[in-house]
N, C-alpha and C positions, 0 to 999 in steps of 0.2 A: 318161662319154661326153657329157655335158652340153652343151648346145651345138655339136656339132662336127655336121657336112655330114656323112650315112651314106645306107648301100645300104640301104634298109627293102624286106624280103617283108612283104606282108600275106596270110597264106595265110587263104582262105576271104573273099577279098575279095568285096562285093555291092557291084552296082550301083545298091542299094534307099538313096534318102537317108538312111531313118529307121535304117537297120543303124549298128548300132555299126563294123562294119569299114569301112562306106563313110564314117561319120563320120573315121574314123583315117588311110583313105588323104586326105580332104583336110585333114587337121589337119597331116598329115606334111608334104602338100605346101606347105599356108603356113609350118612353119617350113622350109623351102628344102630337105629332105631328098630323093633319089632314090628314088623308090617305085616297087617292082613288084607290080601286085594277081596273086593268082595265082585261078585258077578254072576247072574245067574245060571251061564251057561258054557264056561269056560270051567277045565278045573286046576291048571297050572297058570302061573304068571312070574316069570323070572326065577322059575325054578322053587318059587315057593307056591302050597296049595292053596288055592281059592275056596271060599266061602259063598256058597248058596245066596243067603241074605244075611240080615244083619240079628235074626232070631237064630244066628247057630252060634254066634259069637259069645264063648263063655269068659269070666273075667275082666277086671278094670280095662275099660278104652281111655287112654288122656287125651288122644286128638281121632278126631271124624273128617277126611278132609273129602268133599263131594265134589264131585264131577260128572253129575248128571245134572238133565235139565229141570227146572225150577217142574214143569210138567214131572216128570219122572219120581223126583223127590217129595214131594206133595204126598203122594200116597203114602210114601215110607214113615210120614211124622211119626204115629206112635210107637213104630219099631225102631226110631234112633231115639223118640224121650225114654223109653223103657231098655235103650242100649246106653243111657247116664252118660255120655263122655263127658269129660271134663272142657271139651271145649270141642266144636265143630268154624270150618273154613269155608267158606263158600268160595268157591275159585272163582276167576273173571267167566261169565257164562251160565254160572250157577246161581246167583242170589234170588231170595227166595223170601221177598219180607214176611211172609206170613210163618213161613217155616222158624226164622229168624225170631218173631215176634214170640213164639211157643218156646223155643229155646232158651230164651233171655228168661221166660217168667217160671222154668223146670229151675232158673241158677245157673243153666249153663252157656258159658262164656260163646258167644258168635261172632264170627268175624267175618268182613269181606274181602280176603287179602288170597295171592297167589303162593301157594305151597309151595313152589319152584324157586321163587323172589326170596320168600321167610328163609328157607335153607342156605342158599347162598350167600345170602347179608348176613348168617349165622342169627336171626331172629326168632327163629322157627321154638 
């Protein structure tokens, strides 16, 4: 998926600069990718609007990258298998083999890798 224009979720998105997620939605946004922060209680993040959960989100997702805790995201499972992305990131902090495990058997692609790393080594 290297270079190619995508739908990026940042779930667990902050509006805190020094957050690694806030780092990623504007990392995503300079290389020209569509980004939706999701968060339940914010409603701007870098000037683009935030998403409630991941049940408002209409339209192809190609990547889900999470940044919440394996707690946190646990609950969310069948609101990201019935959100299909084409591939979910577990950032360092976030791995979740169960969530992982239910992923891999929807078809979709799961990774353990840093969002921040993937864009910069143009891997993303």
């Amino acid at each position: 998926m290297a270079n190619e224009k995508q739908t990026v979720v940042v779930l667990g998105a902050s509006p805190k600069p020094e957050r690694y997620s806030n780092k990623a939605v504007r990392l995503l946004l300079e290389h020209g990718h569509r980004v939706i922060p999701v968060h339940p209680a914010i409603k701007e993040i870098e000037q683009l609007p935030v998403v409630p959960a991941l049940g408002h989100i209409e339209g192809p997702v190609d990547t889900l990258t999470v940044y919440l805790s394996p707690a946190l995201s646990a609950p969310l499972q069948s609101d990201i298998l019935k959100l299909k992305p084409k591939r979910v990131i577990f950032n360092p902090g976030t791995e979740n083999p169960e969530l992982k495990q239910a992923l891999e058997r929807e078809g979709i692609v799961a990774e353990e890798a840093c969002t921040l790393v993937l864009l910069n080594t143009e891997q993303f």
